[in-house]
Backbone as a printed PyTorch tensor [residue, N CA C, xyz], in Angstrom:
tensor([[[  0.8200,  -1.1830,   0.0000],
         [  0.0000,   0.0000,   0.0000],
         [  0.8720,   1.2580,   0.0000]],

        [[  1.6950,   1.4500,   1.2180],
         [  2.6290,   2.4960,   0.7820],
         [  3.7450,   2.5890,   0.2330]],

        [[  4.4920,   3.4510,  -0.5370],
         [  5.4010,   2.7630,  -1.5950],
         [  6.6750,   4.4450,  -1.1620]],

        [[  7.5960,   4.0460,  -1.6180],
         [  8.7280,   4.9980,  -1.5000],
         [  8.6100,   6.0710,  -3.0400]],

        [[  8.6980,   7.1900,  -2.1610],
         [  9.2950,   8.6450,  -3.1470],
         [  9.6720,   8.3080,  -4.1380]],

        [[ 10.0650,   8.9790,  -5.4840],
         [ 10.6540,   9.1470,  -6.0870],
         [ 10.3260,  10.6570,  -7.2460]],

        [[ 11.2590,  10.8960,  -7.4320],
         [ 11.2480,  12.3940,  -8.4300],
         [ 10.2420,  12.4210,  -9.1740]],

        [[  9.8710,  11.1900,  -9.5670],
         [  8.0680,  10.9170, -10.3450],
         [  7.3140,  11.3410,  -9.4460]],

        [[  7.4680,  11.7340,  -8.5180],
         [  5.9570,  11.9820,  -7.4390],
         [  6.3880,  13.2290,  -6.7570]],

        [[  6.6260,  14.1310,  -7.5210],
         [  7.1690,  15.1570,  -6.6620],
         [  5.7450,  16.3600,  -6.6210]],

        [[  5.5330,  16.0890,  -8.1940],
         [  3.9190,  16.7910,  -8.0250],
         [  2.9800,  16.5930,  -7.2440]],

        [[  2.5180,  14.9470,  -6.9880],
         [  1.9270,  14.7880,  -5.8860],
         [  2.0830,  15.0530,  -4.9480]],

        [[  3.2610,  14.9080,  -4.3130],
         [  3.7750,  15.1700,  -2.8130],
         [  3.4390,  16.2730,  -2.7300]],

        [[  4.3340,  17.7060,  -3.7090],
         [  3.3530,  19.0520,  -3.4360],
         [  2.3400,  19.3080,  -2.9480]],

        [[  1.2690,  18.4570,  -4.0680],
         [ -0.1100,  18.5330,  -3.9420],
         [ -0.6310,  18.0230,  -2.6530]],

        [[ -0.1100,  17.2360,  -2.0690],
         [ -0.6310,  16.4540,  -0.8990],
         [ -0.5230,  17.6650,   0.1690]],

        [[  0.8280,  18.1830,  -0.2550],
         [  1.5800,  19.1120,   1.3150],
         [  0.7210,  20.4650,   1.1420]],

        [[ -0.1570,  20.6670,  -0.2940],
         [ -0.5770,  21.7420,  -0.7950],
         [ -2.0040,  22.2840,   0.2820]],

        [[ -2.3940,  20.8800,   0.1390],
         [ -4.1750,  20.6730,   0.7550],
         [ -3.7300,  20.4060,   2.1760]],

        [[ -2.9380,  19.8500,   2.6610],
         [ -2.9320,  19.5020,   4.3610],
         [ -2.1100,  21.0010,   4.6910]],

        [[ -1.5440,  21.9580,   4.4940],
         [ -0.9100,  23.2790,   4.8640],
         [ -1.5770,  24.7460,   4.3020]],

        [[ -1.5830,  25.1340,   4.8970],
         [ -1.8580,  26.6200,   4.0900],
         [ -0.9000,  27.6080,   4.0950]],

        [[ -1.2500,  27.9560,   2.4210],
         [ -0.3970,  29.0220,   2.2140],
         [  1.1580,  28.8390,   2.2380]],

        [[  1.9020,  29.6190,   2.8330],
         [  2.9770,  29.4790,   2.6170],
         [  3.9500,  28.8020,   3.8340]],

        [[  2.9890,  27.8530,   4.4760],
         [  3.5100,  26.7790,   5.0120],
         [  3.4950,  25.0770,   3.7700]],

        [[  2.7660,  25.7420,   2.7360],
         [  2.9720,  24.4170,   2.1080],
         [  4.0470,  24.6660,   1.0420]],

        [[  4.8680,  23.2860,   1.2390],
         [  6.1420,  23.1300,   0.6150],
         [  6.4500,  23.1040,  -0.8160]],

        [[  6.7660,  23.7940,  -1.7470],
         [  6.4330,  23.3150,  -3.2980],
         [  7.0940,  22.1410,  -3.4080]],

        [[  6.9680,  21.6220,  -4.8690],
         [  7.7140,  20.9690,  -5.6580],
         [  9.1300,  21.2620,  -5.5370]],

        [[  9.4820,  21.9120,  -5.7300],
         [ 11.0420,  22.4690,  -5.8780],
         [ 11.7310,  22.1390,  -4.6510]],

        [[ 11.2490,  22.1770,  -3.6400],
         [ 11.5220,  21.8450,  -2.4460],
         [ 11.8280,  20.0470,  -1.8660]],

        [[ 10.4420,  19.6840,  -2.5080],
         [ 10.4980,  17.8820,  -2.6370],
         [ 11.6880,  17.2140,  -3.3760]],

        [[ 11.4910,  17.9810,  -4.5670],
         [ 12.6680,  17.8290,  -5.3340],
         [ 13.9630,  17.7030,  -4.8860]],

        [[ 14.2530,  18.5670,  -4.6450],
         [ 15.6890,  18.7170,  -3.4050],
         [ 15.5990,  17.9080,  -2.6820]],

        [[ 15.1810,  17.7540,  -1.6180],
         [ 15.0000,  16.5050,  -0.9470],
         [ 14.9350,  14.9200,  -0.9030]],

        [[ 14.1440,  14.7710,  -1.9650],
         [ 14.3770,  13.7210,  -2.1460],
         [ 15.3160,  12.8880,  -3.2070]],

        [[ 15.9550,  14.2950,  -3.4060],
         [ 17.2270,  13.7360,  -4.5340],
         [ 18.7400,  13.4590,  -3.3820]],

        [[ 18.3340,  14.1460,  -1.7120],
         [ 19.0090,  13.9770,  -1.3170],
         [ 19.4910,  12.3660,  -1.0450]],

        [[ 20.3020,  11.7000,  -0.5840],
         [ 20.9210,  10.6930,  -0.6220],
         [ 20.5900,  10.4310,   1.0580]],

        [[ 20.4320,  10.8940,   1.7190],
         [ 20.1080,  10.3970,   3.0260],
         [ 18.9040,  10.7690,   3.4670]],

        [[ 17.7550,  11.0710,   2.5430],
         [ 16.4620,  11.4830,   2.6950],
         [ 16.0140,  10.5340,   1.9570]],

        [[ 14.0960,   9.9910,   2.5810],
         [ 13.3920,   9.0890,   1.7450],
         [ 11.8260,   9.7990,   1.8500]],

        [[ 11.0770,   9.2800,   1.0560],
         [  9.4910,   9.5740,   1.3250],
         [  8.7510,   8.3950,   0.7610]],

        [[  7.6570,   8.3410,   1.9140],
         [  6.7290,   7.2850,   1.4920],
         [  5.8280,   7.9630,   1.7050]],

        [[  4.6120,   7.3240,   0.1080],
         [  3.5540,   7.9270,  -0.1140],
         [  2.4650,   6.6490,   0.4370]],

        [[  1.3720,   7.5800,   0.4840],
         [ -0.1340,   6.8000,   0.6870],
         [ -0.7640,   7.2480,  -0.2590]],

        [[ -1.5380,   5.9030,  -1.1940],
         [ -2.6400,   6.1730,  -2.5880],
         [ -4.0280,   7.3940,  -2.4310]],

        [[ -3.7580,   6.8710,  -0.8980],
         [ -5.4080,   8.1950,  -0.5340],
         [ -4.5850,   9.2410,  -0.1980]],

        [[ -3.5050,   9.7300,  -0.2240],
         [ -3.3460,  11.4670,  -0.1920],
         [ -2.0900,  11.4470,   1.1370]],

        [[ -1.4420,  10.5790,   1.2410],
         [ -0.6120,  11.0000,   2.4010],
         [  0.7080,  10.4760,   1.7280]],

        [[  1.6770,  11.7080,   2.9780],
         [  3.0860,  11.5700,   2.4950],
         [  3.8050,  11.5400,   3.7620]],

        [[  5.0180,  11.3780,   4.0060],
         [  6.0220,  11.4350,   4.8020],
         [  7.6060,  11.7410,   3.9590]],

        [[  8.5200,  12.7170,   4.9050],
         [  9.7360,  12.8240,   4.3390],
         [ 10.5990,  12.7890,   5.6420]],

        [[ 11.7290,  12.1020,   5.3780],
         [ 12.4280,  11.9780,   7.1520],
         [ 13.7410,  11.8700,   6.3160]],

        [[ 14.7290,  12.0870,   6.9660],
         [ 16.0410,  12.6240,   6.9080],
         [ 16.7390,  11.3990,   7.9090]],

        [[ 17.9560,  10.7890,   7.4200],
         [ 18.5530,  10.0860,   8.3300],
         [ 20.0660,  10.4500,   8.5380]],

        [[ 20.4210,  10.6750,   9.7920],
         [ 22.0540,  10.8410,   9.9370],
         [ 22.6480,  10.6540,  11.0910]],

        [[ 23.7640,   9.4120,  10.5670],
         [ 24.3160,   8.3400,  11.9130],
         [ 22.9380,   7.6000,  12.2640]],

        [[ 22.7970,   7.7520,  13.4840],
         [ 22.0490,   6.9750,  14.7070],
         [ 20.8680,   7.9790,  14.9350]],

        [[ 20.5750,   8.5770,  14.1210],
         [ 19.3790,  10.0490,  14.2400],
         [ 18.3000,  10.2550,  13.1770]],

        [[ 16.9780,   9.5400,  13.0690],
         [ 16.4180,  10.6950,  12.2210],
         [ 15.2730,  11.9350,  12.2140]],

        [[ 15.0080,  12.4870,  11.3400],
         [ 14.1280,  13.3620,  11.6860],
         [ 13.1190,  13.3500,  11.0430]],

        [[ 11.8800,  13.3110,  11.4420],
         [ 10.6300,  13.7360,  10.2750],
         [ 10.2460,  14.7280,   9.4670]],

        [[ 10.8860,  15.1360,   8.3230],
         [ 11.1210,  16.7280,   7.9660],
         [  9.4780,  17.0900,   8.0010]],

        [[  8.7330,  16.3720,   7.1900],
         [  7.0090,  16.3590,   7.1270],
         [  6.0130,  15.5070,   7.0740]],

        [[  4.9390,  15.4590,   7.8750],
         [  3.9860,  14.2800,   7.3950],
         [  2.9230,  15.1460,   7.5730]],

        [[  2.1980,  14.7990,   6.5490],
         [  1.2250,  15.3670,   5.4510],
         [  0.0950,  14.6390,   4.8530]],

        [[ -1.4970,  15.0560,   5.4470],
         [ -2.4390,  13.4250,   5.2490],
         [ -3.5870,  15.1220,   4.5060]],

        [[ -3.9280,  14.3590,   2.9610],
         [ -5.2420,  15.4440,   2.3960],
         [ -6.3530,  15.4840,   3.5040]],

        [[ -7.0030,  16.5110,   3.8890],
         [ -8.0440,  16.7530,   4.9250],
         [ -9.1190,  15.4700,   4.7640]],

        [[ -9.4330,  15.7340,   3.3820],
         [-10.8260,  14.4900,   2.9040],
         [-10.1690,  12.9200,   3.3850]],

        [[ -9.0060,  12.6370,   3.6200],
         [ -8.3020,  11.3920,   4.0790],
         [ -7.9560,  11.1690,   4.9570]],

        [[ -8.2420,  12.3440,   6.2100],
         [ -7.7180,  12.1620,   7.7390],
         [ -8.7550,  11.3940,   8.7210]],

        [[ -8.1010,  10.9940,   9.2350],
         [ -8.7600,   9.9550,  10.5130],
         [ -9.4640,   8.4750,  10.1130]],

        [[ -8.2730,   7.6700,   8.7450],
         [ -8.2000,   6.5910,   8.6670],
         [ -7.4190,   6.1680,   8.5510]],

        [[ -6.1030,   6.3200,   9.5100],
         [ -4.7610,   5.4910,   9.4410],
         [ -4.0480,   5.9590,   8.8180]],

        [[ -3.8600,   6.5710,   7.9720],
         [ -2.6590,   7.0780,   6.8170],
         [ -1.3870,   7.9000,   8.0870]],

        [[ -1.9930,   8.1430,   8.2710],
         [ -0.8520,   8.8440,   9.6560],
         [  0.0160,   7.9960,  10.1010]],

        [[ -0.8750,   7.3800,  10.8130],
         [ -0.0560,   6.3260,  11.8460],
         [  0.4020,   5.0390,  10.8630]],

        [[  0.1250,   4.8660,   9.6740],
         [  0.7810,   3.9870,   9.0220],
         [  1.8870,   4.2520,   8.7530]],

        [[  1.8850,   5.3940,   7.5800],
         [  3.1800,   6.6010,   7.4320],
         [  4.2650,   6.7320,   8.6490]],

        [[  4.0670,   6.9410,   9.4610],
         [  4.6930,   6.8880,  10.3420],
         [  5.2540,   5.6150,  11.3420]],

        [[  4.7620,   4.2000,  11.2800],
         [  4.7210,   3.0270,  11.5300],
         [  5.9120,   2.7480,  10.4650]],

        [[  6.0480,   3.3990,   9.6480],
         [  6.3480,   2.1070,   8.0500],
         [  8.0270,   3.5730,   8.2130]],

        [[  7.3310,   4.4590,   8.2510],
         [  8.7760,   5.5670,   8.2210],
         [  9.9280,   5.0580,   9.5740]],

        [[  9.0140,   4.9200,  10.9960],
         [ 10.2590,   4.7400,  12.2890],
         [ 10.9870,   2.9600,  11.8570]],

        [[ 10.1600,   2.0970,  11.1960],
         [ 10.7940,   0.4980,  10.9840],
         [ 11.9480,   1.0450,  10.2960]],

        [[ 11.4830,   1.4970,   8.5030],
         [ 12.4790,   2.2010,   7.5230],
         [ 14.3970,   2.5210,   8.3730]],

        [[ 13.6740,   3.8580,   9.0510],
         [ 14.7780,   4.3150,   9.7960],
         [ 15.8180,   3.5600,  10.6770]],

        [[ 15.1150,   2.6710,  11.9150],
         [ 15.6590,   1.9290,  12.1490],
         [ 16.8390,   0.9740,  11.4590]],

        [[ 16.1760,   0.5490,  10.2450],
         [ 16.6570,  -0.3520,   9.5120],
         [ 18.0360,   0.1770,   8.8820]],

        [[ 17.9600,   1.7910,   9.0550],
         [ 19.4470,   2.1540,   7.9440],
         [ 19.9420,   2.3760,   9.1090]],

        [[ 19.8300,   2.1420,  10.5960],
         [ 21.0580,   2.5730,  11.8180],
         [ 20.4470,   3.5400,  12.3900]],

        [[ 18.9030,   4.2370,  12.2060],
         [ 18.8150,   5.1430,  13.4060],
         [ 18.3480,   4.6170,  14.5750]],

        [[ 18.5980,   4.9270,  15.7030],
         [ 18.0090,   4.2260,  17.1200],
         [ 17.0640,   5.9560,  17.6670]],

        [[ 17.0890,   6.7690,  17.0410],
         [ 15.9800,   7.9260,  17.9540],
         [ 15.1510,   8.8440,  16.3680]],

        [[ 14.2500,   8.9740,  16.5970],
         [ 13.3700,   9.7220,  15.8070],
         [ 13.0810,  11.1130,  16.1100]],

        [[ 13.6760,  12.4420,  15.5650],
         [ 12.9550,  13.4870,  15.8690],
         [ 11.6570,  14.2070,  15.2510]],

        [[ 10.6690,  15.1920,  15.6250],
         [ 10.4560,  15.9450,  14.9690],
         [  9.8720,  17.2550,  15.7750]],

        [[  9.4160,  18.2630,  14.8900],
         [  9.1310,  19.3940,  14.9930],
         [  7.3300,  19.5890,  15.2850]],

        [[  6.3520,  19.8690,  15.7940],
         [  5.0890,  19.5170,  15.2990],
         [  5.0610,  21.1940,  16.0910]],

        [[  3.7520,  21.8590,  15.6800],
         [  3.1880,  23.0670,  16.4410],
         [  2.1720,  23.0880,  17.7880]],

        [[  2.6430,  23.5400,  18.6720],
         [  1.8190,  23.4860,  19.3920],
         [ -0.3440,  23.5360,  19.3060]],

        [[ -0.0660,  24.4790,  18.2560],
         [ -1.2730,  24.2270,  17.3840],
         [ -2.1260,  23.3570,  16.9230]],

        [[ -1.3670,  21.8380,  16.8760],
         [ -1.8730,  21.0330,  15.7150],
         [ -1.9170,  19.7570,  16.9750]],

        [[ -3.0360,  20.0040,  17.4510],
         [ -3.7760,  18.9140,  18.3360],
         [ -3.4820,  17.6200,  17.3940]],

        [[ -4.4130,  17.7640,  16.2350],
         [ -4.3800,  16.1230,  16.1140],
         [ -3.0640,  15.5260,  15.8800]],

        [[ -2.0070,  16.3840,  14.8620],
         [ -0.5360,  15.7700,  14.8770],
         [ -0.1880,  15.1980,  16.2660]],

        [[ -0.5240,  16.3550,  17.1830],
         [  0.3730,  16.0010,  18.7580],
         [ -0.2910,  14.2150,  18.9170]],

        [[ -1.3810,  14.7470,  18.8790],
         [ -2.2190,  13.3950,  19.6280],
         [ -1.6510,  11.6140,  18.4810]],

        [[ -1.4380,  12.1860,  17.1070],
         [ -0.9270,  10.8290,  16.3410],
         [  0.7410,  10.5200,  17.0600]],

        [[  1.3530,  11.6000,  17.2490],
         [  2.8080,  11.0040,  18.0610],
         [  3.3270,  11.1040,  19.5020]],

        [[  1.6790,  11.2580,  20.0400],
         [  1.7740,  10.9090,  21.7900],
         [  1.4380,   9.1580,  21.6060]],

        [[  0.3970,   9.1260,  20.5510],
         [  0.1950,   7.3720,  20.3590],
         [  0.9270,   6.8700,  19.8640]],

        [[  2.1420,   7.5270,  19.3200],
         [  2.6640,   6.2120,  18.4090],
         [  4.5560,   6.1020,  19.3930]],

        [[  4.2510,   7.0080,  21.0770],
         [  5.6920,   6.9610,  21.3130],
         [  6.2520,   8.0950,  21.9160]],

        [[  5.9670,   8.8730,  20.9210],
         [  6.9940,  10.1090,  20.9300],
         [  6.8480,  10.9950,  22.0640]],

        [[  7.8830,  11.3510,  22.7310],
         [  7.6590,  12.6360,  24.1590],
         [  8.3830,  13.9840,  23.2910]],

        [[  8.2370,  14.8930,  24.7560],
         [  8.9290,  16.2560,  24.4380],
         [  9.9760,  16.5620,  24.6680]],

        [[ 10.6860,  16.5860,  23.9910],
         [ 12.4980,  16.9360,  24.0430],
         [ 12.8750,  18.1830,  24.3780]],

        [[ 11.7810,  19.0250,  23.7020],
         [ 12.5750,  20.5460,  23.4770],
         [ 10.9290,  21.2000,  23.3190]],

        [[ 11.4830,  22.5920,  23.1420],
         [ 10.1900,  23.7710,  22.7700],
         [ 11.2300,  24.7020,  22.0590]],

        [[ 11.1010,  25.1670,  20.7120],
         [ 11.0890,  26.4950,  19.6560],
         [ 10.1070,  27.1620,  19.5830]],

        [[ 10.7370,  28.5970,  20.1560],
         [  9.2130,  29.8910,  20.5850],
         [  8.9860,  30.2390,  19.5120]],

        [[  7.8580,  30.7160,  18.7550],
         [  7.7750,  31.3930,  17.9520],
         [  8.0900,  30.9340,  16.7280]],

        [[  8.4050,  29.5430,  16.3290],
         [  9.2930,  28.5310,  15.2210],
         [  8.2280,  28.8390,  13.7980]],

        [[  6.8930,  28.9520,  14.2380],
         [  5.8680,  28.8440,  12.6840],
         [  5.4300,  29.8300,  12.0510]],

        [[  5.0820,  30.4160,  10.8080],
         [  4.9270,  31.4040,  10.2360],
         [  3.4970,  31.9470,  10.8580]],

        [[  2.8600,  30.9980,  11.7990],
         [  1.6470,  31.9700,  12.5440],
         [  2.2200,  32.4970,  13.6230]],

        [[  3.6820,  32.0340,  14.0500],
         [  4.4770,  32.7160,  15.3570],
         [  4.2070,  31.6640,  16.5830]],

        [[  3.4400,  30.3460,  16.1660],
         [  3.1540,  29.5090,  17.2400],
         [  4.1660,  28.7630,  17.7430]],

        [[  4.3620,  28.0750,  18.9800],
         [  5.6140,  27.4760,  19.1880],
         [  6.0060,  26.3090,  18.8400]],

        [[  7.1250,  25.4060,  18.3880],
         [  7.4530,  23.9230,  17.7790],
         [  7.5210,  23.3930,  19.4950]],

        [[  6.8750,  21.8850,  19.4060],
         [  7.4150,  21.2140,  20.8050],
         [  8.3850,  20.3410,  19.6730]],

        [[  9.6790,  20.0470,  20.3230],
         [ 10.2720,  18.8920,  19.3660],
         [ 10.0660,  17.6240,  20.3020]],

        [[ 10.2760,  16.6940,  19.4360],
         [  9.2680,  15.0070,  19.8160],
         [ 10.4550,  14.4140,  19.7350]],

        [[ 10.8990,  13.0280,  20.6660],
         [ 11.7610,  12.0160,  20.2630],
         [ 10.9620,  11.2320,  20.7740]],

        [[ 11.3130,  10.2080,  19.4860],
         [ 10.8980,   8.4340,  19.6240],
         [ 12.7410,   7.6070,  20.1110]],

        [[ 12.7330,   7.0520,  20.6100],
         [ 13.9090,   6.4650,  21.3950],
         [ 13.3310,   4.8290,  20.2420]],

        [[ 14.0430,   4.4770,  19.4130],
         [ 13.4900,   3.3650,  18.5190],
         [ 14.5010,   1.8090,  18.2510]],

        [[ 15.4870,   2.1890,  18.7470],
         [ 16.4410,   0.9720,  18.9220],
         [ 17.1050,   1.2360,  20.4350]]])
């Protein structure tokens, strides 16, 4: 069901990050692009509208974005994406998972209080509404 990135899906991914963000929190193409041409970056997509992009380095990775279309939220695509992204990671040598989420975004918080993740850190002011980042670690090996 979910399948790995590639430069063929960079439109989609946009599009996905287009409808789950507003404005100029959503990431273009040009951006995916970069990314996933990087060599220590991957993304896995979901057929109903979801994406993930995570970054791996050494024993560390990070969730740069996960991204589910509104009309597709609150049937698993999240917590799959994210199930299928922390195994992934593991598997190339990371043992801890970070990420960034907004204090704002109840339901994100609430998909990576269930799937693990605590609070590491707080960035004041980190989002273009000025809201604050809590950063999350999953401890995974």
């Amino acid at each position: 069901m979910l399948y790995r990135a590639t430069q063929a899906d960079i439109d989609l991914m946009a599009a996905i990050h287009a409808s789950a963000f507003a404005g100029s929190d959503a990431w273009s193409r040009d951006v995916f692009s970069l990314q996933v041409a990087l060599p220590n970056v991957f993304g896995l997509l979901h057929p109903s509208g979801g994406l993930i992009l995570v970054r791996v380095a050494a024993d560390e990775s990070e969730i740069l974005t996960l991204a589910v279309d509104p009309a597709a939220r609150r049937g698993g695509i999240g917590s799959a994406l994210l199930r299928e992204a922390t195994t992934l990671t593991a598997t190339m040598g990371a043992s801890t998972v970070f990420l960034e989420v907004s204090v704002a975004n109840i339901a994100a918080r609430q998909l990576y209080a269930s799937a693990g993740f605590i609070q590491a850190g707080r960035r004041p002011h980190y989002y273009s509404d000025h809201s604050d980042a809590l950063v999350l670690r999953l401890n995974i090996g």
